[in-house]
C-alpha positions in Angstrom: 0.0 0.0 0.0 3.1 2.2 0.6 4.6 1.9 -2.6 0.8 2.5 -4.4 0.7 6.0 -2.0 4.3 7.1 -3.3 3.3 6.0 -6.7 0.3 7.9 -6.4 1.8 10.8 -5.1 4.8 10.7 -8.0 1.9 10.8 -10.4 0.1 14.1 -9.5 3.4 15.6 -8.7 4.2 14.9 -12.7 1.2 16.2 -13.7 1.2 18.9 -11.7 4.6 20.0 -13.2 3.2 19.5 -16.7 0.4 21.2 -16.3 2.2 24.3 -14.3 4.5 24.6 -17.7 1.6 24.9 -19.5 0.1 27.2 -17.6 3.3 29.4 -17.1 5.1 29.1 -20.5 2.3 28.7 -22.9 -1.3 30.2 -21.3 -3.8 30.4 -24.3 -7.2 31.8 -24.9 -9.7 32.1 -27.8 -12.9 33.4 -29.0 -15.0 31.2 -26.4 -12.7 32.9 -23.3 -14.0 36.4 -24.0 -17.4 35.1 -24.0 -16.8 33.0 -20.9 -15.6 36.5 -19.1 -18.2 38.4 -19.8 -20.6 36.2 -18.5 -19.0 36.0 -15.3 -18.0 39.3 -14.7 -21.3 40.4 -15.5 -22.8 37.9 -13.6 -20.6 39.6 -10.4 -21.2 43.2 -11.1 -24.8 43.2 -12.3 -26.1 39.5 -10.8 -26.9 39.2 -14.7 -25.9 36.3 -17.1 -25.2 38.8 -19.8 -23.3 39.9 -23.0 -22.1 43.7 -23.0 -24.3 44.5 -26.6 -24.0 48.6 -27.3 -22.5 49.0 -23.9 -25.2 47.6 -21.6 -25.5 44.2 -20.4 -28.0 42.1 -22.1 -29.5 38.8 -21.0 -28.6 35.8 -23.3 -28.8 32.0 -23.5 -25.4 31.5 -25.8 -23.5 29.0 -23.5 -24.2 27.0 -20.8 -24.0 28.2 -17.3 -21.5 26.1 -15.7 -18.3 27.2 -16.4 -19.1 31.0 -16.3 -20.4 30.4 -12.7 -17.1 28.6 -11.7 -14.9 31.8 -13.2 -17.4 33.5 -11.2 -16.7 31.9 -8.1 -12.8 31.9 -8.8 -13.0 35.8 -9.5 -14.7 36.1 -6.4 -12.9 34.0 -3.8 -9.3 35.6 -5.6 -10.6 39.0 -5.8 -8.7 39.1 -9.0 -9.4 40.4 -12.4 -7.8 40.8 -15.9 -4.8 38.5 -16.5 -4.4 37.9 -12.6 -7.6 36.5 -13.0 -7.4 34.3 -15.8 -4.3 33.2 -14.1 -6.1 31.9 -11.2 -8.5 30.1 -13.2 -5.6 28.2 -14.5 -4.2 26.9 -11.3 -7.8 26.4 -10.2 -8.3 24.0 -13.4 -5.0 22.3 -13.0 -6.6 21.1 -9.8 -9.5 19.9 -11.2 -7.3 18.0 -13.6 -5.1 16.5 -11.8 -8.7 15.0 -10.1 -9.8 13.5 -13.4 -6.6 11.5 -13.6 -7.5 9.8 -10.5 -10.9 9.1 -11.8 -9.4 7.5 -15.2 -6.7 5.5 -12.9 -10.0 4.7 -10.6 -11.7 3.3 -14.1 -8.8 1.5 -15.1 -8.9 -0.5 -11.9 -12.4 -1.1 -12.1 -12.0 -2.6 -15.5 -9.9 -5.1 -14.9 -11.6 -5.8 -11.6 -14.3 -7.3 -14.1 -12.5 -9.1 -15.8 -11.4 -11.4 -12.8 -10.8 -12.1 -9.7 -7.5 -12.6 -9.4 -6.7 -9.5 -11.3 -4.6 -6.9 -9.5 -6.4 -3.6 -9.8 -3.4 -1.8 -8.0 -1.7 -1.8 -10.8 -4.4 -0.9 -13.6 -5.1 2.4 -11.0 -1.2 3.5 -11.3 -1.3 2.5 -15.3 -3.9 4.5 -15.9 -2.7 7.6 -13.3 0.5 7.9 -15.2 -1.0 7.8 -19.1 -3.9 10.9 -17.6 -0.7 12.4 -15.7 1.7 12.9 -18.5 -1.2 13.2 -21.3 0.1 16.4 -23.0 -3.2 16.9 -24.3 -5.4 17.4 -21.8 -3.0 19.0 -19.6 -2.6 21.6 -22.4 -6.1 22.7 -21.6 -5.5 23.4 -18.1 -3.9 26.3 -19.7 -6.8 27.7 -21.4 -9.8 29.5 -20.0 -12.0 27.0 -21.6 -14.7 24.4 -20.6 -12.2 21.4 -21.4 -11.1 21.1 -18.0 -14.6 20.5 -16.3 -15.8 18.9 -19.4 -13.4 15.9 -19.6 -13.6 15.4 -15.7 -17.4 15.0 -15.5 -16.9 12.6 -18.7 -14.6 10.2 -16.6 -16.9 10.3 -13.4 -20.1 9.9 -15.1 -17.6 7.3 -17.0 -16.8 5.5 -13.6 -20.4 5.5 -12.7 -21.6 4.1 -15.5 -19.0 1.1 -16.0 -20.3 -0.2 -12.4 -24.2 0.4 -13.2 -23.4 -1.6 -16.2 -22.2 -4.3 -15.1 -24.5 -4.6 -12.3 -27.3 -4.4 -14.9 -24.9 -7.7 -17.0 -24.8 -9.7 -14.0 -21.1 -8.6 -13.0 -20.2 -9.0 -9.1 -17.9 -5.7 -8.5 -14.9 -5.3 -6.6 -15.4 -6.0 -2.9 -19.3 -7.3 -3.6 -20.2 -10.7 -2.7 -23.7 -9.3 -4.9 -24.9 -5.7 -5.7 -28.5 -4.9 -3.8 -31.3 -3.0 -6.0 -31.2 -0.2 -3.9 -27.4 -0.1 -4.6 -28.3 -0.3 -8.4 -31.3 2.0 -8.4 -28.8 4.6 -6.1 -26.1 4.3 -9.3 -28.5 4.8 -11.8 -29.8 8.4 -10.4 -26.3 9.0 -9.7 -25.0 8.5 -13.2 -27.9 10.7 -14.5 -27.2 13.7 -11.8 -23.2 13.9 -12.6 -24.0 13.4 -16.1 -26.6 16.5 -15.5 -24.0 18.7 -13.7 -21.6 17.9 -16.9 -24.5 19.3 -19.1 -24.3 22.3 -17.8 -20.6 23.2 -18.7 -21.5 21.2 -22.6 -24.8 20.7 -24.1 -24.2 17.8 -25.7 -22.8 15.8 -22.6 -26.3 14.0 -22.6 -24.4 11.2 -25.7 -23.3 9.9 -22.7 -26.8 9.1 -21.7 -27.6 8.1 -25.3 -24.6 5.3 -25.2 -25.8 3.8 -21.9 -29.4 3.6 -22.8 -28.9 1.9 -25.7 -26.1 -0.4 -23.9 -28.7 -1.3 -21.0 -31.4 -1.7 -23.2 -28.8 -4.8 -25.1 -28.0 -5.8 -21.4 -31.8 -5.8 -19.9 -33.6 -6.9 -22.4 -31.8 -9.9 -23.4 -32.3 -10.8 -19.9 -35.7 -10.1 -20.1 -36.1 -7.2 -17.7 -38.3 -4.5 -19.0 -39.7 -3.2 -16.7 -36.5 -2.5 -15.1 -35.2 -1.5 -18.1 -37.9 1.5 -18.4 -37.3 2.3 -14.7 -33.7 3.1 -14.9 -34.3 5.3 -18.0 -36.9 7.4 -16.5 -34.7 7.5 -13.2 -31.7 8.3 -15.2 -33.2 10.8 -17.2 -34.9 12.4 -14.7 -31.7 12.8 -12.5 -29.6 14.0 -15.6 -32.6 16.7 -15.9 -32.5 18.0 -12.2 -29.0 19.9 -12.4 -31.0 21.7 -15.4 -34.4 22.7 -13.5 -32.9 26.4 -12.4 -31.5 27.4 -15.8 -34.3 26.3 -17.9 -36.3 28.7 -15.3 -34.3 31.2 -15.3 -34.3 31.0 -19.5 -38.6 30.7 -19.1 -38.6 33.8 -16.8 -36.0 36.1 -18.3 -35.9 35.8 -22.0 -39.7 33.6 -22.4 -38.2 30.5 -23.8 -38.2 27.1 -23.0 -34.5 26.0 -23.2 -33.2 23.9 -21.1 -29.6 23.6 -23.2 -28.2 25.9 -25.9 -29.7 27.1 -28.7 -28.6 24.9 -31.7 -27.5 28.1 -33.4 -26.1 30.3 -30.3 -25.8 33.7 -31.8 -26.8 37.1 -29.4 -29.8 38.9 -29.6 -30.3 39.9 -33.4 -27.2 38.5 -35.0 -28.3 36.7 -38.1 -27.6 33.3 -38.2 -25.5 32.1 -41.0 -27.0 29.3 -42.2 -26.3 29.5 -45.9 -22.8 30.1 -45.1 -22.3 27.2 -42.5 -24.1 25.0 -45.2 -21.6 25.6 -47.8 -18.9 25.3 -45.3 -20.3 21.8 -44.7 -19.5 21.0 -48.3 -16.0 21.4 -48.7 -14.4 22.4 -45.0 -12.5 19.3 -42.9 -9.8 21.3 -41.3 -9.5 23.5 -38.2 -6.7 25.4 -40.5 -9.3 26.7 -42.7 -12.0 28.0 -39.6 -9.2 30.5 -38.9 -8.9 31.6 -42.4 -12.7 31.6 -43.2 -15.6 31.2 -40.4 -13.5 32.7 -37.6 -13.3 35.7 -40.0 -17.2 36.1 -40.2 -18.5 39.3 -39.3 -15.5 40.6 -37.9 -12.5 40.5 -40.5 -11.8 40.4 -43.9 -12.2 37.0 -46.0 -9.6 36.4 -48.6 -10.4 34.5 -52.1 -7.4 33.5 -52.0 -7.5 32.0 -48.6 -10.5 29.6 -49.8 -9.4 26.2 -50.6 -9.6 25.0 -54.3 -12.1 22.5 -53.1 -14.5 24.9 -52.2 -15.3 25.3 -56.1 -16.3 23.0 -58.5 -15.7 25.4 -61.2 -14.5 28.6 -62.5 -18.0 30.3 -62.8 -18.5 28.9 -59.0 -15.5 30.3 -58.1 -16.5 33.7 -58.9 -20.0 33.7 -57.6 -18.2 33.2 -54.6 -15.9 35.9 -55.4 -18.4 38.4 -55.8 -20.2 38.1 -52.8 -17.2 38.6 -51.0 -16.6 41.9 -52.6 -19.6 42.7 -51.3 -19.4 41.3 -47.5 -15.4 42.4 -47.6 -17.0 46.2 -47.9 -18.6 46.1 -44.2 -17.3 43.1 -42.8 -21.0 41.9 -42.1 -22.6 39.1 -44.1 -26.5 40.5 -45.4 -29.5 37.7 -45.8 -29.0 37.8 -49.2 -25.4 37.1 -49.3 -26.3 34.4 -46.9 -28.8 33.4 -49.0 -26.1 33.0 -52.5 -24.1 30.4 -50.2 -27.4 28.7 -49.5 -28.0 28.2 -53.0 -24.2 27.5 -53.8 -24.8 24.3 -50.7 -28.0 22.9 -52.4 -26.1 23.1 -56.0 -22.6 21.3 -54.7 -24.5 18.8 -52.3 -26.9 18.0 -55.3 -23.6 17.2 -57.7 -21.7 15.1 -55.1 -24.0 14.2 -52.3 -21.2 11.6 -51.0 -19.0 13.9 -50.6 -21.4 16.3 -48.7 -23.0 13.7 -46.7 -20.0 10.9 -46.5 -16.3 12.0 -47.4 -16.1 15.4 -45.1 -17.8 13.8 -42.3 -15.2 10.9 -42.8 -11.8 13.6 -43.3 -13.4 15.2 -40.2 -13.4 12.7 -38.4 -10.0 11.4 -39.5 -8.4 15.5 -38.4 -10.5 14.9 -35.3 -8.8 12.0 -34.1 -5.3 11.9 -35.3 -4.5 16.1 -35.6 -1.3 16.8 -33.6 -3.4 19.0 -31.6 -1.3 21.9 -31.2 -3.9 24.9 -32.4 -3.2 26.9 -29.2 0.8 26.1 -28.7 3.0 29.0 -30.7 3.7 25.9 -33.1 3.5 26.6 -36.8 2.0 23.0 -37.1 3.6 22.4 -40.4 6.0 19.5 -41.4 5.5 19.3 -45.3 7.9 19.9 -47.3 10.0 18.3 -45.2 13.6 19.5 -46.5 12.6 23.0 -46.1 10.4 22.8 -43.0 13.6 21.3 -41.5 16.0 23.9 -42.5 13.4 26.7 -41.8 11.8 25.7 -38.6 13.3 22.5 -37.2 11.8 22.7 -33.8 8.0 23.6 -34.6 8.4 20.5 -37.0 10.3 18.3 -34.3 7.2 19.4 -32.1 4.2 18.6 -34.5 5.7 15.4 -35.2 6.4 14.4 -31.4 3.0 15.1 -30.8 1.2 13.6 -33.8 3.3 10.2 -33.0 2.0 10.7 -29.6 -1.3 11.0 -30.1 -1.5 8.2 -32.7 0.3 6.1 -29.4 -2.6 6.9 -27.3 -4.9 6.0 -29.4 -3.7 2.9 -30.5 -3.1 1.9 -26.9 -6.6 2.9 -26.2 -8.0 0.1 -29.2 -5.4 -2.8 -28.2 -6.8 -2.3 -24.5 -10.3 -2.1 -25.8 -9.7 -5.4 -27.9 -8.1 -7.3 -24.6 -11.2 -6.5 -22.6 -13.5 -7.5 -25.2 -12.4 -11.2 -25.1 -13.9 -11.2 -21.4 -18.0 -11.6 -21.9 -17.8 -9.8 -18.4 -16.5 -6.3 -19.8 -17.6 -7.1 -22.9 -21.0 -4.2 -22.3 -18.5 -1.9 -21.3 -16.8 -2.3 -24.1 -19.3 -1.6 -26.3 -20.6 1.4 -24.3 -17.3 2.9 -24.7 -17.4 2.2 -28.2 -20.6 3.6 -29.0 -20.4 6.7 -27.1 -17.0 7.7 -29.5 -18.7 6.7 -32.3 -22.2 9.2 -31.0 -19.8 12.1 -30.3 -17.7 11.7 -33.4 -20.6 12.1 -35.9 -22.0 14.3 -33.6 -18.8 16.5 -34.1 -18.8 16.2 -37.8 -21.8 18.1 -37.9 -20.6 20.8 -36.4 -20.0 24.4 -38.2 -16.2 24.0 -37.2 -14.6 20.8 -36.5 -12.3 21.4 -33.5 -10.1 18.6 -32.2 -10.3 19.8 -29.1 -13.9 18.5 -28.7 -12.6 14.8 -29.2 -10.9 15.5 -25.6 -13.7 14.5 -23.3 -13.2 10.9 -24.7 -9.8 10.7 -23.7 -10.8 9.6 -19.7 -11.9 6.5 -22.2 -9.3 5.9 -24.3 -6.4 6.1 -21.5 -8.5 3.9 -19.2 -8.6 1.3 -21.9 -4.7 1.8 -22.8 -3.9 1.1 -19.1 -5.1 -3.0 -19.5 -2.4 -2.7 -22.2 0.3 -2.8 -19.5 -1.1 -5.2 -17.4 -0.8 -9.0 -17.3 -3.2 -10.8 -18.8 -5.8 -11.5 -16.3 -7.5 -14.9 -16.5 -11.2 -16.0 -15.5 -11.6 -17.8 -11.9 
């Protein structure tokens, strides 16, 4: 037990470091942060969740209220504000880091606990400790005023939850249990729902998680002929995941006369026209997180360059132009009219109508593919380019040493994740879990490839997952007593 404490301690002190060097050397923001800050601060000064909109504050539903109310509470226990501030929401987050990795070594344990009895959990716990402590990844984000941090950790704890409600559902004894009780079942069911809840209200679309597990149990319960308990722990589930939510869906019924218990699909401020013609076309051609800084990122706010569109955008010359000209035309006062918007509408319908594959099919697929396997670098002051490599070695040797350290390392974790996934799914014990974990990455992805900008960094919440399963990977094979 000694040598799992100093172990343990090791661990957190390793992330802690790597995390702090984020935080210290390379602090980040983006678009989302200023957002985030407003909210709070005018939550603090006005009791208001508002945007500033022609210098007054101005009630919205944009994002989420979670992790506005946690800068709020951070602002307000440190007094600080401005940089100070946003420095103290960093240390604060790599706390709350540092946490998740104990969860993820915690879920590591418990999955080889399933597997057998003579299987030494110890060891899976420190496995999985030391991938989450020196995951470069999600330690980044400890370093960024953004909702990462709590996202990812309410993933793994809802993740821990659910594992154990699983296989209680499958039959599975667990860890220490000679058999589980129904009140200890019915107890982890509401309790999956509430943290899964709380989650939801730093990320809307937390609820996959939900999704995943209903459809696992339904597998599980049915084939065992339980129904009835099957319907029981969705409405329980549900109606726990929908308790965390009561207060801001009143507060969006009293203040702005809405029901909305999440975000609006299309979370714009109050009389911003939504792009929809635009974000269609995007959806045609537009894979990479490159391009949103070049194009989307540019809307309503900067100039966008022809020339910074790529050539797959167009089908043709004449296309190319119609695009051209309504550019001229936006580029004049940097705001995009209805009937602009309504040109790329028509451009969408045309393209998708030529190659519906690739609308519907191929850019979900390359999304998916710069999802998973992109260095992930977008807020490090690294150029991210390695091609050509001759001249990107003689120009910029370190940025391409550093994209390719962390593209390699990436590709590790995730190839450790799917050995450990395979390993587990040879037990008919984990063999649920398994495919819970499976299905939730496959929901999320697609989910994120519908998105107007596919950002790796949304991938990160199913990283608990993925590091869990790449623990088993440096374990001994556990047999079946």
């Amino acid at each position: 037990m000694k040598r799992v404490f100093s172990n343990l301690i090791a661990a957190l002190v390793a992330g802690a470091g790597l995390r702090l060097f984020f935080v210290l050397k390379f602090p980040a923001g983006s678009g989302d942060t200023v957002i985030y800050d407003q909210l709070a601060t005018n939550w603090l000064r006005h009791a208001k969740y508002a945007m500033d909109i022609a210098g007054q504050p101005v009630s919205v539903d944009i994002r989420m209220p979670g992790y506005p109310a946690f800068l709020a509470v951070v602002y307000w226990l440190t007094g600080h504000t401005g940089e100070a501030a946003r420095r103290a929401v960093m240390y604060a987050q790599v706390l709350v880091d540092l946490s998740t990795c104990v969860v993820i070594g915690a879920l590591a344990a418990l999955l080889v606990s399933l597997c057998s009895e003579k299987a030494k959990p110890r060891r899976a716990f420190l496995a999985g400790l030391w991938l989450a402590a020196l995951c470069p990844f999600t330690a980044n984000y400890a370093a960024v005023p953004l909702t990462e941090t709590w996202a990812i950790f309410f993933t793994a704890l809802a993740m821990l939850i659910l594992v154990a409600l699983i296989a209680q559902a499958d039959g599975v004894r667990l860890p220490a249990r000679q058999h589980s009780s129904e009140r200890e079942f019915w107890f982890t069911a509401a309790l999956a729902g509430f943290v899964i809840g709380l989650g939801t209200l730093f990320r809307p679309e937390a609820p996959l998680l939900l999704a995943a597990a209903f459809l696992v149990l339904a597998s599980v319960l049915l084939r065992r002929g339980e129904i009835k308990r099957l319907l029981l722990t969705v409405a329980l589930m549900g109606f726990a995941a929908a308790l965390p939510l009561v207060p801001w869906t009143i507060r969006n019924a009293v203040t702005l006369h809405e029901f909305q218990p999440l975000t609006p699909k299309d979370a714009n401020l109050p009389g911003e026209l939504v792009p929809k013609g635009f974000m269609a076309w995007e959806r045609t051609w537009l894979y990479r997180v490159r391009d949103c800084y070049l194009v989307p990122w540019k809307l309503n706010g900067e100039e966008i360059r022809l020339d910074d569109i790529p050539s797959t955008a167009f089908d043709s010359p004449e296309e190319r132009e119609r695009v051209a000209a309504v550019l001229d035309a936006y580029n004049e006062d940097l705001t995009l009219s209805p009937e602009e918007d309504a040109v790329f509408a028509q451009l969408a319908r045309e393209r998708t109508a030529r190659h519906p594959l690739r609308t519907h099919l191929w850019i979900p697929l390359r999304r998916t593919v710069r999802l998973w396997f992109t260095p992930r670098i977008e807020l490090l002051p690294v150029s991210g380019n390695v091609f050509p490599l001759a001249y990107m070695r003689q120009e910029d040797p370190v940025d391409q040493r550093t994209t390719m350290l962390l593209f390699f390392l990436n590709i590790f974790y995730v190839v450790l994740g799917s050995c450990g996934g395979w390993r587990l799914w040879k037990f008919p014990s984990t063999r649920a879990v398994v495919a819970f974990f499976l299905l939730y990455i496959v929901l999320r992805t697609a989910f994120l490839t519908t998105l107007e900008t596919p950002e790796p960094r949304y991938v990160l919440v199913c990283f608990p997952v993925l590091i869990a399963l790449a623990a088993q990977v440096f374990l001994r094979r556990p047999t079946r007593s």
